[in-house]
C-alpha positions as CSV (number, residue, x, y, z in Angstrom):
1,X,-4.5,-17.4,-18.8
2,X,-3.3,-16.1,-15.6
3,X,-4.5,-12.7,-14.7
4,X,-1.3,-10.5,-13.3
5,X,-1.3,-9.7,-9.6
6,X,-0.7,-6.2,-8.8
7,X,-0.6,-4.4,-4.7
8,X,-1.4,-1.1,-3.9
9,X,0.2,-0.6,-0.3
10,X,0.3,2.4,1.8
11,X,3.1,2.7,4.2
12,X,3.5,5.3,7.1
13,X,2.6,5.5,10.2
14,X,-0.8,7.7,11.3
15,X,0.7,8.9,14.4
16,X,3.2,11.2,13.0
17,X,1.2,14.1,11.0
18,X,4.2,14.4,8.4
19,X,3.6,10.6,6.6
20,X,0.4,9.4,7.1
21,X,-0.6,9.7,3.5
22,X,-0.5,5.8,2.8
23,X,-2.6,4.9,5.1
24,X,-5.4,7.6,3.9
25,X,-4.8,6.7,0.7
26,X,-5.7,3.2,1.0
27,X,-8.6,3.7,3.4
28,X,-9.9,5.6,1.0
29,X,-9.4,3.2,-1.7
30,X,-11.3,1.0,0.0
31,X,-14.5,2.9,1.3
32,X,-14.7,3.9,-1.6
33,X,-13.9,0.8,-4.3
34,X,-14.6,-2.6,-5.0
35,X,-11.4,-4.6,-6.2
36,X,-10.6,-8.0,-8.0
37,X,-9.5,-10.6,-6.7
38,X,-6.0,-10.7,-8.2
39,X,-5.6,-6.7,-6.5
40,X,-4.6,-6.5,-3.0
41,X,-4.8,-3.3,-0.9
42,X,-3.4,-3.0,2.2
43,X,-2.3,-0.6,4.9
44,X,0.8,-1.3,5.9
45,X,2.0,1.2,8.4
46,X,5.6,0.8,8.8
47,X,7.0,-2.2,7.8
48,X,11.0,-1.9,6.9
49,X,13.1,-4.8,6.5
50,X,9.9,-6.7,6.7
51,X,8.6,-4.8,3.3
52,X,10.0,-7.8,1.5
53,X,6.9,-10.5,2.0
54,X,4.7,-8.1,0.6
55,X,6.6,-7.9,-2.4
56,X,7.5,-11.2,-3.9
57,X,4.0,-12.9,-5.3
58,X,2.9,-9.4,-7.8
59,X,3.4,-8.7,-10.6
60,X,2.7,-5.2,-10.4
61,X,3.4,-2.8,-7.5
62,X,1.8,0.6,-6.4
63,X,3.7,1.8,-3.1
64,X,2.2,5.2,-1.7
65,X,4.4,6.8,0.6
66,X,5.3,10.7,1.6
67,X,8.8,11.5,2.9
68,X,9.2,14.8,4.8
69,X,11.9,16.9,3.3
70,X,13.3,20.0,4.5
């Protein structure tokens, strides 16, 4: 039986101090974790339209992401 592929990806971009959570998150995952195979964690900074790639082979998504609201 196939095991389910899940992501965990952190978007934002570290330069601007008002969305960098994603990418702490996941550098934090992965100092501090050991994952399976079938679990990808990645950094992706800011991606946009090109989000979609990273999206289409799991089967389960975790997307970390702030958005500054005033």
């Amino acid at each position: 039986m196939k095991r389910p592929r899940t992501s965990v990806l952190g978007l934002g971009n570290v330069l601007m101090q008002d969305d960098a959570l994603g990418p702490h998150v996941i550098e934090n995952l992965l100092a501090g974790y050991v994952f399976p195979s079938e679990v990808t964690v990645q950094d992706l900074g800011t991606p946009g339209l090109d989000l979609h790639p990273y999206l289409t082979d799991c089967d389960a998504l975790i997307l970390v992401d702030t958005v500054r609201a005033k």
